[in-house]
C-alpha positions as CSV (number, residue, x, y, z in Angstrom):
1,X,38.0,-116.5,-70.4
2,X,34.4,-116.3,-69.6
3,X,33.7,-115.0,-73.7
4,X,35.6,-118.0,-74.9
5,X,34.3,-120.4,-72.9
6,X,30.3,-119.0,-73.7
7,X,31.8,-118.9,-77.6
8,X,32.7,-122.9,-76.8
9,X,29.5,-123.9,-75.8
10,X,27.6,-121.7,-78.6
11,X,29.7,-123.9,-81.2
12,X,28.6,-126.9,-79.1
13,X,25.2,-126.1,-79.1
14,X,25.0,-125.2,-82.8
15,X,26.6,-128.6,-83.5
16,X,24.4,-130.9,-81.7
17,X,21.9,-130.9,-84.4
18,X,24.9,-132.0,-87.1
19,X,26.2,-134.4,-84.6
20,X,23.0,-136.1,-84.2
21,X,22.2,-136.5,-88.4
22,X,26.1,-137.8,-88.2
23,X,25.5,-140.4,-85.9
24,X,21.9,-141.7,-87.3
25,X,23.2,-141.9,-90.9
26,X,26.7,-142.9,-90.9
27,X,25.6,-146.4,-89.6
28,X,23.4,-146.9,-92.4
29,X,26.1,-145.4,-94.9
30,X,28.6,-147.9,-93.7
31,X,26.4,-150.7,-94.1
32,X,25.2,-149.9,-97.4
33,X,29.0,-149.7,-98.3
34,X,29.6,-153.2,-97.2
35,X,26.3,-154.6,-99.4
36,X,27.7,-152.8,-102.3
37,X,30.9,-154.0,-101.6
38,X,29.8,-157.3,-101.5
39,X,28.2,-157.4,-105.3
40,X,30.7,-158.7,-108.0
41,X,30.5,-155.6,-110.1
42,X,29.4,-151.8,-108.9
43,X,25.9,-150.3,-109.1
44,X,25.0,-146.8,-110.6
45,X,25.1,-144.8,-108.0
46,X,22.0,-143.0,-109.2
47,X,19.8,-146.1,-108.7
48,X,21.2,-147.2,-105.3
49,X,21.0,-143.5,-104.0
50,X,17.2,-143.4,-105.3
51,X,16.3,-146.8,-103.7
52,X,17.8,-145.0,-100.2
53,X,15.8,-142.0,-100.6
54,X,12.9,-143.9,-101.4
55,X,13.4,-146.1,-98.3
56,X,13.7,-143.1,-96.1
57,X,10.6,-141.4,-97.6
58,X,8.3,-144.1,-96.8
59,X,8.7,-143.9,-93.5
60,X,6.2,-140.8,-93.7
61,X,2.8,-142.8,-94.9
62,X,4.1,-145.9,-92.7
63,X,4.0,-143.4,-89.6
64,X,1.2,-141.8,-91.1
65,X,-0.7,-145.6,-90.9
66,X,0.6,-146.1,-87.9
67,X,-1.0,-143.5,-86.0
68,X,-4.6,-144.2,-88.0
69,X,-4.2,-147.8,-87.0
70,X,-3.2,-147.3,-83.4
71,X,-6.0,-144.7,-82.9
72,X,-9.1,-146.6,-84.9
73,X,-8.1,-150.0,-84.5
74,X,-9.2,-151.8,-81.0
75,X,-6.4,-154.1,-79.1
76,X,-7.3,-156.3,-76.2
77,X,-6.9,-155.3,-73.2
78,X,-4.1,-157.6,-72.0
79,X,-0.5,-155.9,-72.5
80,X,1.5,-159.3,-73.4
81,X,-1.4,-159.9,-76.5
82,X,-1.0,-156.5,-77.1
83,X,2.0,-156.2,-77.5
84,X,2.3,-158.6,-80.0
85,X,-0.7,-157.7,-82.0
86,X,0.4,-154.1,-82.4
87,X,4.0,-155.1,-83.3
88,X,2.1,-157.5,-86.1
89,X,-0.4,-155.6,-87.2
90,X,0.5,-151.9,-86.4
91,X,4.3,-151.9,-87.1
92,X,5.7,-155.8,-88.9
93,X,3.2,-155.3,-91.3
94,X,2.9,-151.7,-92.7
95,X,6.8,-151.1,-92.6
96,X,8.0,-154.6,-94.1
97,X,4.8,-154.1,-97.1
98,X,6.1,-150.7,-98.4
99,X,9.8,-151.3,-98.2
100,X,9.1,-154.8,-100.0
101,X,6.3,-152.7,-102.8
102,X,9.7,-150.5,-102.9
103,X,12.3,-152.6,-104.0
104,X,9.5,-154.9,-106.3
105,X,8.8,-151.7,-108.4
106,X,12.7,-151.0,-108.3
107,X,13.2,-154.9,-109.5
108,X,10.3,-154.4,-112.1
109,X,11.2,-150.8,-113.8
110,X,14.8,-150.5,-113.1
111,X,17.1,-151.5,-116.2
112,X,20.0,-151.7,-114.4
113,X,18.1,-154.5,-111.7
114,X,20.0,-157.0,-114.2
115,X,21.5,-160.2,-111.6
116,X,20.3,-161.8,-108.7
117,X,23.0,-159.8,-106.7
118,X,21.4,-156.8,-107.5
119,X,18.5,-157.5,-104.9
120,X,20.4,-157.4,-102.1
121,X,22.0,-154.5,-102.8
122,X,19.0,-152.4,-103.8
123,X,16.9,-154.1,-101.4
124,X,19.6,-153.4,-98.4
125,X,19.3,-149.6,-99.9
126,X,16.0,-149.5,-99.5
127,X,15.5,-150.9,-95.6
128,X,19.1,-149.1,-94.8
129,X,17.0,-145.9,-96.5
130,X,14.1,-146.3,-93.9
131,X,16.4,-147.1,-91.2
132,X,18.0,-143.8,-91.2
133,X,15.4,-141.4,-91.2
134,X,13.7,-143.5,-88.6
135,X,16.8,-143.2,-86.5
136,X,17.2,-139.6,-87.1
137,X,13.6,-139.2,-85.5
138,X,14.5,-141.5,-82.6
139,X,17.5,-139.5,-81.8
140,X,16.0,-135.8,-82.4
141,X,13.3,-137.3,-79.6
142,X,16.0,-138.6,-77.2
143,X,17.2,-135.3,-75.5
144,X,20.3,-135.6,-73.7
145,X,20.7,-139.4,-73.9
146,X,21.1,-139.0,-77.9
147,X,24.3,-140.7,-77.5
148,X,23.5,-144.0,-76.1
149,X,20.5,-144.4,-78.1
150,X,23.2,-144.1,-81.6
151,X,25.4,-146.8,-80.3
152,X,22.7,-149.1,-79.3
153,X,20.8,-148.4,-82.8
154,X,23.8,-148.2,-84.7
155,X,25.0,-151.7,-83.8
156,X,21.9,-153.6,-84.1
157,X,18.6,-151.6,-85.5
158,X,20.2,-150.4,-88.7
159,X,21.8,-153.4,-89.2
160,X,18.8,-155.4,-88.8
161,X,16.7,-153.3,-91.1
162,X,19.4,-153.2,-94.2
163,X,18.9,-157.3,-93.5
164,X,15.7,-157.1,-93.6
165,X,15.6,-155.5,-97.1
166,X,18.5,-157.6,-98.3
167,X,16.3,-160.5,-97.6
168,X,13.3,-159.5,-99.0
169,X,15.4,-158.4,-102.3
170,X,17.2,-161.6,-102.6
171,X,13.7,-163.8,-102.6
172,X,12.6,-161.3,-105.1
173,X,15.8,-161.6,-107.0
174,X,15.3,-165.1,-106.8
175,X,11.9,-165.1,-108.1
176,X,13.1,-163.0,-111.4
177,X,16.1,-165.3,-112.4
178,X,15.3,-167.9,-110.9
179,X,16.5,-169.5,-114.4
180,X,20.0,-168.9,-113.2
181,X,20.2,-169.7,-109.7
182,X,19.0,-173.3,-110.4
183,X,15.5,-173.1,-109.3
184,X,13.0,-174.4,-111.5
185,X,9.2,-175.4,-110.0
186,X,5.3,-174.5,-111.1
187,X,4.7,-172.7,-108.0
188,X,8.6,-170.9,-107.8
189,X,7.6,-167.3,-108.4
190,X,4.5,-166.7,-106.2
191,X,6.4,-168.9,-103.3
192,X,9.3,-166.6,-103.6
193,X,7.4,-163.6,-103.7
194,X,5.6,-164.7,-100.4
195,X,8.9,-165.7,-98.8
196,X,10.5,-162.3,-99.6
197,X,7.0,-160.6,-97.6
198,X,6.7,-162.9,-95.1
199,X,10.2,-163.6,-93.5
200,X,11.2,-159.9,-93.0
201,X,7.5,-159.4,-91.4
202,X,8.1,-162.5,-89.0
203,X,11.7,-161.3,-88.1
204,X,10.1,-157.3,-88.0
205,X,7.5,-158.4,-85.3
206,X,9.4,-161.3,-83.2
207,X,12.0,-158.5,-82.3
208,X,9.8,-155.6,-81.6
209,X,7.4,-157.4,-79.8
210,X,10.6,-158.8,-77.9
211,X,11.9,-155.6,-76.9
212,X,8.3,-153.9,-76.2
213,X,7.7,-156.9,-73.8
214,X,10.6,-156.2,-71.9
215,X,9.1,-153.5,-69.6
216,X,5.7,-155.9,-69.1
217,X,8.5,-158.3,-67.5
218,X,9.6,-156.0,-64.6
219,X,10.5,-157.8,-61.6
220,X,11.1,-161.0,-63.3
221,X,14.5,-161.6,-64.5
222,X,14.2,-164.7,-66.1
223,X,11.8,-163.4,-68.5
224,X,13.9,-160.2,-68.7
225,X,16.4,-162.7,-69.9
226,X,14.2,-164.5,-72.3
227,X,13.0,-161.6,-74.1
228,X,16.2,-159.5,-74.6
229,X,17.8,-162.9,-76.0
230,X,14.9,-163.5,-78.4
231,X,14.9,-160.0,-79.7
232,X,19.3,-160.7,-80.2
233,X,18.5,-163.6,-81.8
234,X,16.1,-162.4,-84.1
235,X,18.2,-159.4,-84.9
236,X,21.5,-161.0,-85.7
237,X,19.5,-163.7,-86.5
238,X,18.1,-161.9,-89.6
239,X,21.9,-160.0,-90.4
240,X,23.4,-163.9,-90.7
241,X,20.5,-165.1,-92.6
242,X,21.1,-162.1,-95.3
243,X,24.5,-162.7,-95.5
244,X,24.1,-166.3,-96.0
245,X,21.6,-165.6,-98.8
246,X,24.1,-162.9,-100.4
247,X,26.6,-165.7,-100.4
248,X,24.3,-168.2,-102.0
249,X,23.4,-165.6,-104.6
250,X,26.9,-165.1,-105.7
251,X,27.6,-168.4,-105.6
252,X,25.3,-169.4,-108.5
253,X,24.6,-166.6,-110.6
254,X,27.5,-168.3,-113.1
255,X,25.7,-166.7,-115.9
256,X,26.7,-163.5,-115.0
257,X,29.9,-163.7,-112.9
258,X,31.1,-165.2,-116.7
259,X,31.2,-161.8,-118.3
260,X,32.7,-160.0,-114.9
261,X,35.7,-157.8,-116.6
262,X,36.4,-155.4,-113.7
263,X,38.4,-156.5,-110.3
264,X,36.1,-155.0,-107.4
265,X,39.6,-153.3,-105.9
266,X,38.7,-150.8,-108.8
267,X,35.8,-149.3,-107.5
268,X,34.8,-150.5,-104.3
269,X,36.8,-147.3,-102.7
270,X,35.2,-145.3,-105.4
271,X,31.8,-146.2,-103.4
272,X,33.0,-145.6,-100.3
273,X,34.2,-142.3,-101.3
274,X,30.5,-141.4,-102.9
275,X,28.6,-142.3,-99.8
276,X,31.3,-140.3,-97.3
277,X,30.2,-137.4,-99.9
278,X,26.7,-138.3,-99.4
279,X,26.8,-138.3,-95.2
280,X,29.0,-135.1,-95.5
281,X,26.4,-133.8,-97.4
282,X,23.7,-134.2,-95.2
283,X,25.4,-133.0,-91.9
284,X,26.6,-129.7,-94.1
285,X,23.0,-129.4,-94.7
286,X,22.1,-129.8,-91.2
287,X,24.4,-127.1,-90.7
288,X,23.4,-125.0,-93.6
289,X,20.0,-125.0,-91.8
290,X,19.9,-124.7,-88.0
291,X,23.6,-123.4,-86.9
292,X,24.4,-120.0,-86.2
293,X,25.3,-117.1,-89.3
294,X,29.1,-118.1,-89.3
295,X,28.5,-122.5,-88.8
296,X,26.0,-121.6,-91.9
297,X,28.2,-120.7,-93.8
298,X,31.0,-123.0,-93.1
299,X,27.8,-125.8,-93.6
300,X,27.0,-124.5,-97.4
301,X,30.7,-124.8,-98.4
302,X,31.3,-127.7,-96.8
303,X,27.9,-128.9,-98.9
304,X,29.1,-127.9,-102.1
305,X,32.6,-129.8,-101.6
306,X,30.3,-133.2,-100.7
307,X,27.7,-132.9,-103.3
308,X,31.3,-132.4,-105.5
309,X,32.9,-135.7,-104.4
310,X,29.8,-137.6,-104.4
311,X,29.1,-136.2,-108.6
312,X,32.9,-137.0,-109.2
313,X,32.5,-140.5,-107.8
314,X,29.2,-141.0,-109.5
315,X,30.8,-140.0,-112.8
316,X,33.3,-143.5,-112.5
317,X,30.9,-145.7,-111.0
318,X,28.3,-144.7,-113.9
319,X,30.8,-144.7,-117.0
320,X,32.0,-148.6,-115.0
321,X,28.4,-149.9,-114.9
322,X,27.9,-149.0,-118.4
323,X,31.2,-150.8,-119.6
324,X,30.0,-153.3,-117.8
325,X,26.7,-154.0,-119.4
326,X,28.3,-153.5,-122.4
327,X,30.5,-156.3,-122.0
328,X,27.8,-158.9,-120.4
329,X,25.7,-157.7,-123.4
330,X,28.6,-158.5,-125.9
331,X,29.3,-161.8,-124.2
332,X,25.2,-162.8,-124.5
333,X,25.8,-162.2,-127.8
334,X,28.8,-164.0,-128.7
């Protein structure tokens, strides 16, 4: 009894690490899902995967600029001002600018960035990218109330930063057919483009400096109030306002919903099997990595069967998107 129950909690303890990639990914999985889902017509996978990678990967010279700022930059002394300055300045600012540098190079170099739709998607990849290494850190740091912290950041953090790159990829999106979604005006581009900076920046630093506030409120539950309904508002807030843009989008890119030859029931579970593949894959790995000599191995197969639904599923979505160009090309044409 006592050799299964220690063989039990060995299994447990080689799983927590697994368990905790599971919960800080799958959020951002899901939502991605639902922004593809919500484009007329499927995305290589290749593209959307390398805007999510890229996402996640700049959240190592944003922390990295972070720390230099927070250690050679002075802040007043009073903790309400500073709060808000170092939310601006130290967090709003150096996150929003590289996810936004992110999905402009992505918009600029990327031949498959070809409808206004398109920036939401890739721009949600991007923020949804950062949003899950980020919460893999938070969780690895929790210790044992790992849990609570994955619901709570689930729900509204991940959420909130996939909106935050779905708006700054719309403006930008707007900016680059602009032609198309009716908006014509001297000053359209550079407006846009400051738009698509400055709102996710705004939104960034109004919920932060909400939630870092709270603790400076102790004792005083109408401010308690105040704050934790500013930082809700400003989170869903900023999920609404993307999905209201995202909606406007496909409302008026006419031009290109003319040439759509594919019903999305086609390939929209395609997607969602791809990015199940792609979370499977990165618990296996976590597996693969710090479980015991059996979990290992168990984590490597179960790798190679991820990484083999995820090139299956890639495979379809790839052969569709180039149909699909194919067709909007021929329909230009004619």
């Amino acid at each position: 009894m006592a050799l299964g129950l220690g063989f039990v909690a060995m299994l447990v303890s080689a799983l927590v690490p697994s368990a905790i990639v599971a919960a800080a990914t799958a959020p951002a999985l899901l939502v991605l899902w639902l922004a593809v889902a919500a484009d007329s017509r499927p995305e290589p996978p290749r593209v959307v995967l390398i805007a999510f990678v890229l996402g996640a990967l700049s959240v190592i010279p944003v922390g990295l600029l972070e720390l230099w700022l927070k250690h050679n930059v002075p802040i007043t002394h009073n903790p309400w001002l500073a709060v808000d300055v170092s939310t601006l300045f130290f967090v709003g600012i150096p996150e929003e600018t590289f996810k936004i540098s992110i999905i402009v190079a992505i918009a600029l170099r990327a031949r498959d960035f070809d409808e206004p739709m398109d920036g939401v998607v890739y721009g949600a990849a991007v923020g949804l990218g950062f949003a899950a290494l980020e919460n893999v850190l938070h969780l690895v740091r929790a210790g044992t109330f790992w849990e609570i912290i994955a619901i709570v950041r689930g729900v509204l953090s991940v959420p909130f930063h996939g909106a935050l790159g779905a708006i700054a990829g719309a403006y930008i999106a707007r900016a680059r057919f602009g032609g198309a979604l009716n908006v014509h005006s001297r000053w359209r581009r550079p407006r846009l483009f400051l738009l698509a900076w400055l709102i996710p920046v705004a939104l960034h630093s109004l919920f932060d400096a909400s939630l870092f506030s709270i603790p400076h409120a102790k004792g005083h539950t109408a401010a308690v109030l105040l704050l934790s309904q500013t930082a809700l508002i400003a989170g869903f807030g900023a999920i609404a306002f993307a999905v209201l843009l995202a909606r406007r989008i496909t409302r008026h890119q006419k031009l290109w919903l003319q040439t759509k030859r594919l019903p999305p029931a086609h390939w929209r579970g395609v997607w969602a099997e791809c990015l199940i593949g792609v979370g499977l894959s990165f618990v296996a790995l976590t597996l693969g990595i710090a479980g015991s000599s059996g979990v290992k191995m168990a984590g490597w197969a179960l790798l190679v069967g991820a990484l083999g639904i995820s090139w299956k599923c890639g495979r379809y979505l790839k052969q569709v998107a180039i149909n699909r160009h194919r067709s909007a090309t021929t329909a230009s044409t004619s």
